[in-house]
Each structure stands twice: as structure tokens, then as C-alpha cells.
C-alpha positions as CSV (number, residue, x, y, z in Angstrom):
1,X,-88.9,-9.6,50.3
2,X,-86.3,-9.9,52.6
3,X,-86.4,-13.7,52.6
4,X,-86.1,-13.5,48.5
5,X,-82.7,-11.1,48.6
6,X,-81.3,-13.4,50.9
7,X,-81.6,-16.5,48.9
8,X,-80.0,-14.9,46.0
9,X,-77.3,-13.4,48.2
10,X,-77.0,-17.0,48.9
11,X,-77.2,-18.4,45.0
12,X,-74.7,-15.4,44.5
13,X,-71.9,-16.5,47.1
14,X,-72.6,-20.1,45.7
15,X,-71.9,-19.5,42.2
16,X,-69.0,-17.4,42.5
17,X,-66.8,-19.6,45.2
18,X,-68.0,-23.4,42.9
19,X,-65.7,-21.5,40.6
20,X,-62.8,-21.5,42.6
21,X,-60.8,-25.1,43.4
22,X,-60.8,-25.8,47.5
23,X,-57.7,-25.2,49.4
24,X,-56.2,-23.0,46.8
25,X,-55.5,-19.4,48.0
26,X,-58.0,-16.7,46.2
27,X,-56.5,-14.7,43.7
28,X,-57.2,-11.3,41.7
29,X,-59.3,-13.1,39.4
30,X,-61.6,-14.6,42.4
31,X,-61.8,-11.1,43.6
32,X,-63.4,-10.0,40.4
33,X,-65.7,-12.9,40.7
34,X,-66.8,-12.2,44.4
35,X,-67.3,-8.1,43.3
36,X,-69.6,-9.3,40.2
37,X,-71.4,-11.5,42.2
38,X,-72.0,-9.3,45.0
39,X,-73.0,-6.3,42.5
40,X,-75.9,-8.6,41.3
41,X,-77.5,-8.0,44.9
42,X,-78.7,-4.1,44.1
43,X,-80.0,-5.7,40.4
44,X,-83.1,-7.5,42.0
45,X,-85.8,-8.9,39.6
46,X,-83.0,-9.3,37.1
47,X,-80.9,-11.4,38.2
48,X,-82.0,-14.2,36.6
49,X,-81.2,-13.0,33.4
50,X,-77.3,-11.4,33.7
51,X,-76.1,-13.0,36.7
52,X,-75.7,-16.3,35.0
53,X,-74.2,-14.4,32.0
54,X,-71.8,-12.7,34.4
55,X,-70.6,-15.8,35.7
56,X,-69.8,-17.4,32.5
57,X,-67.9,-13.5,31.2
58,X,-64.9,-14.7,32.8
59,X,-62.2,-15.2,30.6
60,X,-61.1,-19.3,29.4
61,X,-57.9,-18.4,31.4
62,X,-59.5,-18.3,35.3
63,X,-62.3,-21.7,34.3
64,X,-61.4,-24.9,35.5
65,X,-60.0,-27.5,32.8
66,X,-63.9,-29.1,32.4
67,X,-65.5,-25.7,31.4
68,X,-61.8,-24.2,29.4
69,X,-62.4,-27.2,26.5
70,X,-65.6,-26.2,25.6
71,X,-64.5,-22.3,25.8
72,X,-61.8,-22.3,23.2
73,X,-62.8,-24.8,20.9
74,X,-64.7,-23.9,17.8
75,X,-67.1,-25.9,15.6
76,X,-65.5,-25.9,12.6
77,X,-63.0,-24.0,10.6
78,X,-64.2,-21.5,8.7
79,X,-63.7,-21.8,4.9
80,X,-61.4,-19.5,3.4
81,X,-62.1,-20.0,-0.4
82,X,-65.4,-17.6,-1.6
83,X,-66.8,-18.2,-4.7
84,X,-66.1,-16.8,-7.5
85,X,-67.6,-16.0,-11.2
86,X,-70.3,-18.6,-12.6
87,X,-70.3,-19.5,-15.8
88,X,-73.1,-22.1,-17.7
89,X,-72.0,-25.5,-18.2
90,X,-73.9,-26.0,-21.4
91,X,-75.0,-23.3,-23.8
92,X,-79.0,-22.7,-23.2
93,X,-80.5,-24.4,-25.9
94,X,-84.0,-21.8,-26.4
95,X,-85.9,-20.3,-23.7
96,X,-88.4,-23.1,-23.6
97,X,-86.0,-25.5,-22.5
98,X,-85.0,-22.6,-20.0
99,X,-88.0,-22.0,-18.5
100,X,-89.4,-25.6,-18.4
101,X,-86.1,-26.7,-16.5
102,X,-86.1,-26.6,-12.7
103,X,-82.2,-26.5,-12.1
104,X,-79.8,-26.0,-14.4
105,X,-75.9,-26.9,-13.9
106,X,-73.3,-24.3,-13.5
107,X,-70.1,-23.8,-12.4
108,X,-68.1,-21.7,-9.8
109,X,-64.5,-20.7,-9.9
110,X,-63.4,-21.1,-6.6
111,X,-59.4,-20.9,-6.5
112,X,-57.8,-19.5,-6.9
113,X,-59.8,-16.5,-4.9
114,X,-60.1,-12.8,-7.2
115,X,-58.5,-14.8,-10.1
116,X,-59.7,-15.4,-13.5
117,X,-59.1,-18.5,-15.5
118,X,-57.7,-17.3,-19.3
119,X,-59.9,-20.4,-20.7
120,X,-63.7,-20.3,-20.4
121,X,-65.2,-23.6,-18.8
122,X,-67.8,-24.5,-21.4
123,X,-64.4,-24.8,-23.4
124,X,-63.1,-27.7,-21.2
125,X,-63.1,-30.9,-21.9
126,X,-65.2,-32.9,-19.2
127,X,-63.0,-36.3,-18.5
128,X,-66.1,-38.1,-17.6
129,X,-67.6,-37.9,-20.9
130,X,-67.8,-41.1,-23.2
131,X,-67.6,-39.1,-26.9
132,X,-65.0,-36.4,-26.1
133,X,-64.9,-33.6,-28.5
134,X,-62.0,-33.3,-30.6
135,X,-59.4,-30.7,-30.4
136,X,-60.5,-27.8,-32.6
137,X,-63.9,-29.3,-33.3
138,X,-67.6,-27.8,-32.9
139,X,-70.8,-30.3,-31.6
140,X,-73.6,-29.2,-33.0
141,X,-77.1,-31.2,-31.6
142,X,-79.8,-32.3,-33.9
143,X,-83.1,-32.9,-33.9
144,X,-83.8,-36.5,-32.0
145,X,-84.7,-39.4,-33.9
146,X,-83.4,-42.2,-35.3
147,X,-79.8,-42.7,-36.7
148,X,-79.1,-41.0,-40.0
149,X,-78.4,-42.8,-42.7
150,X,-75.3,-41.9,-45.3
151,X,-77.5,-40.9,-47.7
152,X,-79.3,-37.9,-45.0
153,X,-75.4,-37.5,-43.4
154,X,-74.2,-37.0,-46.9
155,X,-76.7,-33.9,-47.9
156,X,-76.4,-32.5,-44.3
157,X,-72.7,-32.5,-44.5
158,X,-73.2,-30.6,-48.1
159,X,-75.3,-28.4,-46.5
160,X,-73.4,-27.6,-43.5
161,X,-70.8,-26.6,-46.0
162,X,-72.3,-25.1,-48.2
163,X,-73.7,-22.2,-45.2
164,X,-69.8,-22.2,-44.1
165,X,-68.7,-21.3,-47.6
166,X,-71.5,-18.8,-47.6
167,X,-70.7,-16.7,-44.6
168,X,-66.7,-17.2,-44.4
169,X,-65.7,-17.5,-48.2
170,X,-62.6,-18.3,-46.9
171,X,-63.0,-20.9,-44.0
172,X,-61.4,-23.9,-44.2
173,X,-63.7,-27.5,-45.3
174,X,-64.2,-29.7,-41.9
175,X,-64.4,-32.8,-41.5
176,X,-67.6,-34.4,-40.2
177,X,-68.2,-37.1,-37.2
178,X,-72.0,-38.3,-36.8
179,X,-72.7,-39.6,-33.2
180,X,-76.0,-40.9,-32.2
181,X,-77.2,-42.3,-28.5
182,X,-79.8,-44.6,-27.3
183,X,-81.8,-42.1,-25.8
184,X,-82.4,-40.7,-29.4
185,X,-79.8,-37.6,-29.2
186,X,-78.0,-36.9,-32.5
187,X,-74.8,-35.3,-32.8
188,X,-72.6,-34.0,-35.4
189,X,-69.0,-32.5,-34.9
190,X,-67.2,-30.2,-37.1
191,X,-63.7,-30.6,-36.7
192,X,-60.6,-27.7,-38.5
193,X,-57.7,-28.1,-39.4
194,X,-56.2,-24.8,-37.5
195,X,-57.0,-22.6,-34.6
196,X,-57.9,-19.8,-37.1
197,X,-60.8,-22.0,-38.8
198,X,-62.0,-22.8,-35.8
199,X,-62.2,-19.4,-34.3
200,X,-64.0,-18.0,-37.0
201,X,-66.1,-21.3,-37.4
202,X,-67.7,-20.8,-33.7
203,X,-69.3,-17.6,-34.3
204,X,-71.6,-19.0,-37.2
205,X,-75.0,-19.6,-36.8
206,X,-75.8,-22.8,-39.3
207,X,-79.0,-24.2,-40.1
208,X,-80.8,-27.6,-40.4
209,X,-84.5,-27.8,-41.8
210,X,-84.6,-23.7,-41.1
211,X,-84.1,-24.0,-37.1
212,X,-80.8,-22.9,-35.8
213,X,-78.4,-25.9,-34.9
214,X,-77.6,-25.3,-30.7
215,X,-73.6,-25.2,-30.1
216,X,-73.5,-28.0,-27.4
217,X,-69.5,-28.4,-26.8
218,X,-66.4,-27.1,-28.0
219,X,-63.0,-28.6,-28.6
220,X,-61.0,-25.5,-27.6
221,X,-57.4,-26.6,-28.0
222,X,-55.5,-25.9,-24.9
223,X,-51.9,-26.1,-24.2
224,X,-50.0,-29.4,-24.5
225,X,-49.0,-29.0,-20.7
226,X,-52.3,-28.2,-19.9
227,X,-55.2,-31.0,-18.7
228,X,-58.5,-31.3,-16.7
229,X,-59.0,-33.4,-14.0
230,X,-62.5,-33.8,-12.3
231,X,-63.4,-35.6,-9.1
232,X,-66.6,-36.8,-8.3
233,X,-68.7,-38.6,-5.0
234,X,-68.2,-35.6,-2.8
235,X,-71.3,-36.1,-0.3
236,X,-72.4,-33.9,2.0
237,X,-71.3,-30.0,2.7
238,X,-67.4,-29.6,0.6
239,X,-65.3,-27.4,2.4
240,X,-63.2,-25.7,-0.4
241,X,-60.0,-25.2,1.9
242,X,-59.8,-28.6,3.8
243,X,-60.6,-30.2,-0.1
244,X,-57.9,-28.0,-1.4
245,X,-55.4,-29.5,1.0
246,X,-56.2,-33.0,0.4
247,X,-55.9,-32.5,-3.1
248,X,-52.6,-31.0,-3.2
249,X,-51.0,-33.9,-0.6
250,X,-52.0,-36.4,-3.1
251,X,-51.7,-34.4,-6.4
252,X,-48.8,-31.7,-5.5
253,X,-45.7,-34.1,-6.1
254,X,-47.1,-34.6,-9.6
255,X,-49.5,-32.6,-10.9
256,X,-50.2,-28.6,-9.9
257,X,-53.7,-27.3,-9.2
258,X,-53.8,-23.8,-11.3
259,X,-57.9,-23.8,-11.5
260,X,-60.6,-25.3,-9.4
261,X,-64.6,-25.0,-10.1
262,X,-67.0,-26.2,-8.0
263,X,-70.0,-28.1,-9.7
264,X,-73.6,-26.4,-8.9
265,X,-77.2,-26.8,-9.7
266,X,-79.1,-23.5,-10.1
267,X,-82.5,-23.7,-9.5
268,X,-85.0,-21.3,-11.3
269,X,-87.6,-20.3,-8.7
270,X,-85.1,-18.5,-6.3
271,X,-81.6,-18.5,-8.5
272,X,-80.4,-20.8,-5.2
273,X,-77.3,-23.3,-5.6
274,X,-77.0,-26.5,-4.7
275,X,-73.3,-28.4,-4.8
276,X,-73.7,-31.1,-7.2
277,X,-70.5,-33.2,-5.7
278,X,-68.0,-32.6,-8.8
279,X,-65.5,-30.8,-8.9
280,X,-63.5,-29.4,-12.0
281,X,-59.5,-29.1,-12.2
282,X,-57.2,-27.1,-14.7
283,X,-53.2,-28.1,-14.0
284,X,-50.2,-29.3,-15.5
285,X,-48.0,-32.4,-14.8
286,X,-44.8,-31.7,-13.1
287,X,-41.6,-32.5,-15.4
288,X,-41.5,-36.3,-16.0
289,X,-44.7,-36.8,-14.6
290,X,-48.0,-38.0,-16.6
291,X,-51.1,-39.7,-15.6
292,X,-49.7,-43.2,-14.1
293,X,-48.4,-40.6,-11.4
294,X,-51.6,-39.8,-10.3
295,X,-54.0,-41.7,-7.7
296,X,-57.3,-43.1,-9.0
297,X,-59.0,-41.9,-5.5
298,X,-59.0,-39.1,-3.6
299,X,-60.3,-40.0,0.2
300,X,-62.3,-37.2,1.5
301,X,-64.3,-37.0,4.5
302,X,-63.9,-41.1,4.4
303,X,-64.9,-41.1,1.4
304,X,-63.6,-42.8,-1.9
305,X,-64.1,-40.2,-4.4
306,X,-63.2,-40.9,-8.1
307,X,-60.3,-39.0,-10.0
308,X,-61.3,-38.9,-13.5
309,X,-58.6,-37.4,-16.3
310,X,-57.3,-38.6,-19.8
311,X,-55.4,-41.3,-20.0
312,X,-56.5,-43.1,-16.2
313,X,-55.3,-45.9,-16.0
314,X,-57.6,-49.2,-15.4
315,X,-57.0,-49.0,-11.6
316,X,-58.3,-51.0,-9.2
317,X,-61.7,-51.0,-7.9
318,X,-62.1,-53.0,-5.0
319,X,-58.6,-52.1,-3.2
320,X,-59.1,-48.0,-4.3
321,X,-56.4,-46.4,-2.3
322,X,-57.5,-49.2,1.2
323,X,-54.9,-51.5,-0.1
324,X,-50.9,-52.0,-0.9
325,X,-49.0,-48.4,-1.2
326,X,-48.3,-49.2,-5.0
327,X,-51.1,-48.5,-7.3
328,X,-52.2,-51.6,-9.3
329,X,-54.3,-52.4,-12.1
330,X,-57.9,-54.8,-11.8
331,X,-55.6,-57.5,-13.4
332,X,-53.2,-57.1,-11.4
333,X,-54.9,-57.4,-7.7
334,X,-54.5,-60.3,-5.5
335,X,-57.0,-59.7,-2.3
336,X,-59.7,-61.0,-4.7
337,X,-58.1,-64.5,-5.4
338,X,-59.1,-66.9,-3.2
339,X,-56.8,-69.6,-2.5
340,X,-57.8,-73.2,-3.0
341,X,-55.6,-74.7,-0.3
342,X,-56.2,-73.0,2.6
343,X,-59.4,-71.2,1.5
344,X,-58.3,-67.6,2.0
345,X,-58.5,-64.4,0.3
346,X,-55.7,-62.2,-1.0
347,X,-53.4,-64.7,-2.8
348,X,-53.3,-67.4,-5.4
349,X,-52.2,-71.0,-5.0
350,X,-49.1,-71.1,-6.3
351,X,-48.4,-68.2,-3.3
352,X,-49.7,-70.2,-0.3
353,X,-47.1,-70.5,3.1
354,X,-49.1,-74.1,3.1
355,X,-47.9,-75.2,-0.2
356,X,-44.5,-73.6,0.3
357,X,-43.8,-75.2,3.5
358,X,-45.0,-78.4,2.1
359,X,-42.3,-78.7,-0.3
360,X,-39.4,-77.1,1.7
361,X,-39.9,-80.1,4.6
362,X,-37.5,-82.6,4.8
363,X,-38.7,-86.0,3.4
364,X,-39.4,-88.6,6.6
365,X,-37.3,-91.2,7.1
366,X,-38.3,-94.7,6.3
């Protein structure tokens, strides 16, 4: 027993004077190291578990410069946005397609924090989408099957009318635009002429063959100064404060960030969310400014991630924001050309130092 207290008097002494540099005179703060180190000595069997803990209680300040890095840094910073209210994406369209459906996509307001956005999402207009709804315009989905023809969009468009006459006496007459995909989904939109129409319009429930026709999208007409942008390729964990700044370094001389959603998928089983890597912005352009200001690519976390928004220019692909500081179009890149004099990349012929030098020498002498 004696033998055992003596060792860790030893391992005691040891531990508290590794901490201190040689040939520098002790100070307070090895004081305080020699009196926790020789309090461990009346602890006994413990020792093992709280002496190494009081070794490593001494403030960053008094550790050498090998052990003060780890000390004071932190892992990451800690994200300052929360999320906010969720709203559906897309209408549900019955509660068999609810309850059949793993995940479902939502969306989360996330800045700016405890505000709420005047103009519901499922309102917005998603850039990304090839047959945008029209301003002031309903999409209604249809039964899947083959295209109609104008004799079936001619009855259906009496009909539809017909039920709009019937319940608002009176609405204004739409017009009608049929849209019909590979995949067999059929579309029909119902566009008014004024906001009024179209207000009272969306909270009618029309028909086709006696099964209620599901609201899919809305053309909610939003100000003129008022626009959507949506980027997407975000991999991995999105931190909503470090996005936020990127967004605004590239964006801020141009455009102004009012809105920001976060794209999610909700799973059924346990309500969980899952980021889906999109995420939905409401601004308006600065004065002067439109959408040749903005970049095509937004580089985050070295990533390229795709800025999508009415009115994108065709940017190019294969530079992205990795090549010259002016933006350029696909037709107008160079570092795909490939020189047939000297057989490199990034310029045409007519550019080549080996054809220019060629006909800038002097002509030899005979």
C-alpha cells in the first residue's frame, strides 16, 4: 500500500511539472498546479478518474502553444438561422396518394428568422419548371391518358365553363391552355383576365367525369419588382448562415435576398426531414439591374451549384464561374476551341502567338 501511494505521488509530481517549460521561473499558475496535484494524494482509489481531469481544468491561458490550439478552437460554427413555418409544396392530391407516398416535399422558411413571407410558397413560380404557369392562371390535373383531342378539349372547356358560370354568375370567361407530358400527365390551365377573377376563381371546386379536378399550381401574380430565384446541387449538410453569406457576396450588388426556403423531404413514418439540396429565393433586382447581372453559379462548399431564375441567360457550362471574370455565353467560350496550329486548347486559329509571329517576321534576305 505504501509502495502504490508512492507511485502516484510520483505520476502526480510528473504530470504537474511536464506542464511547466524548463528553466522558466514557476509562477502562480504552477502553484495551482503543484496544490491540485498534491491534493490528489488523500483521493486514493480515484485518482485515476479526476486527476487526469484536473490536469487538463487548467485554463487555455497557462497550456503550452501544442495543447492551447486544440483548446480554443471549435468544430464548426454554429448555425444561426432556425427554421421556420412549413408549408406543402404541392396541394395533396386525396389521401390515397397521401398515404401510399413515403416522403412528401415541403418547404421551410428559413430567413429571415420569426418573419413571415406576405406570399404563400405554393404561389411561387418554380424557375426550374419547363411549362410555367401564367400570371393569374389556375392548373388543374386530369386524369392520365392520352392527349386530348379538340373535339374532348372543346366539351371540357364548355364544361369547365359552364360550372364557373354556375357558382360565380359573375366571373369572368378564361381562357384555356391544354398541356400533355410523356409520362401520360394531362394538364389544363385557366388563365383571367384580372386579379379579382382569379381570386374568386381559386376557391371553386370544378368537376370532370364527377371527380373533383386537384388544384396543382397557381399563377399568383406578384409584384413587377418582385422574382424567384432557386439554387440547386447543394450536397451534403447546408449551413443556412455560411449559404446566406455566399449568396449575398455574389447576389447583394444586384439583387436583394427578402425570402429564403429551404427544400425538404418529409417522410411519413416518423414526420422526419431530410434537405433535398434546393433552395427557394424571393428578392428584387437592385435599380438598373436585371438578370444578365446575376452569376449562373453559385460555388458552395466547392461546389458548382446552379442558379436558376427567369430570364438566365445561356451561360456557359464548361467554364461556370472557374474561368475569365466576365460572364460569357456557350457561344461565346474559347477554352473549348482547340487550335489547329499548335494543337492547344483555349483559342482559335486565327488567335495563335504561332501564326501571329509568323507574319510579323521580317522576310529573309536573299
Amino acid at each position: 500500500m505504501i509502495k502504490t501511494l508512492d507511485l502516484k505521488r510520483r505520476f502526480s509530481l510528473r504530470s504537474s511539472t511536464s506542464l511547466r517549460r524548463p528553466g522558466r521561473p514557476k509562477t502562480a499558475q504552477d502553484s495551482t498546479e503543484s496544490s491540485i496535484a498534491s491534493s490528489q494524494d488523500s483521493v486514493g482509489p480515484s485518482f485515476a478518474a479526476t486527476g487526469i481531469a484536473a490536469v487538463f481544468a487548467v485554463p487555455p491561458t497557462g497550456l503550452p502553444r501544442r495543447f492551447r490550439r486544440h483548446s480554443t478552437s471549435t468544430r464548426h460554427t454554429p448555425d444561426r438561422f432556425t427554421l421556420g413555418e412549413v408549408e406543402e409544396v404541392a396541394p395533396s392530391e386525396g389521401a390515397e396518394a397521401a398515404s401510399s407516398a413515403a416522403t412528401r416535399p415541403v418547404a421551410v422558411h428559413v430567413y429571415p428568422d420569426g418573419a413571415r413571407c406576405t406570399h404563400p410558397f405554393r404561389d411561387l413560380q418554380d424557375p426550374t419548371s419547363p411549362h410555367k404557369v401564367p400570371s393569374l392562371g389556375l392548373r388543374y390535373r386530369l386524369e392520365e391518358g392520352p392527349a386530348l383531342s379538340d373535339e374532348e378539349e372543346e366539351r371540357l372547356r364548355d364544361d369547365l365553363t359552364r360550372q364557373i358560370m354556375h357558382q360565380q354568375p359573375d366571373a369572368y370567361r378564361p381562357q384555356y391552355a391544354f398541356h400533355s407530358s410523356l409520362d401520360g400527365r394531362r394538364h389544363v390551365d385557366l388563365i383571367f383576365p384580372r386579379p379579382s377573377a382569379f381570386e374568386q376563381a381559386r376557391k371553386l371546386v370544378l368537376t370532370h367525369h364527377d371527380r373533383p379536378l386537384p388544384l396543382v399550381a397557381t399563377g399568383s401574380p406578384l409584384s413587377k419588382y418582385l422574382h424567384v430565384l432557386k439554387l440547386t446541387n447543394l450536397t451534403g449538410f447546408c449551413q443556412y448562415s455560411t449559404l446566406f453569406a455566399v449568396l449575398t457576396a455574389s447576389l447583394e450588388p444586384y439583387f436583394r435576398i427578402d425570402h429564403m426556403w429551404g427544400m425538404y423531404q418529409l417522410r411519413s413514418r416518423d414526420n422526419r426531414r431530410e434537405f433535398d439540396g434546393q433552395v427557394t429565393i424571393l428578392g428584387h433586382y437592385q435599380h438598373g439591374c436585371g438578370p444578365r447581372n446575376l452569376p449562373g453559379w453559385i460555388n458552395y462548399q466547392s461546389v458548382d451549384c446552379k442558379l436558376w431564375y427567369d430570364g438566365r441567360p445561356d451561360w456557359c457550362t464548361y467554364c461556370k464561374i472557374r474561368g475569365p471574370a466576365r460572364p460569357h455565353l456557350n457561344s461565346e467560350c474559347t477554352q473549348r476551341l482547340l487550335c489547329t496550329v499548335c494543337n492547344e486548347w483555349g483559342h482559335p486559329p486565327t488567335k495563335c502567338v504561332l501564326v501571329a509571329a509568323s507574319t510579323n517576321a521580317p522576310e529573309s534576305r536573299r
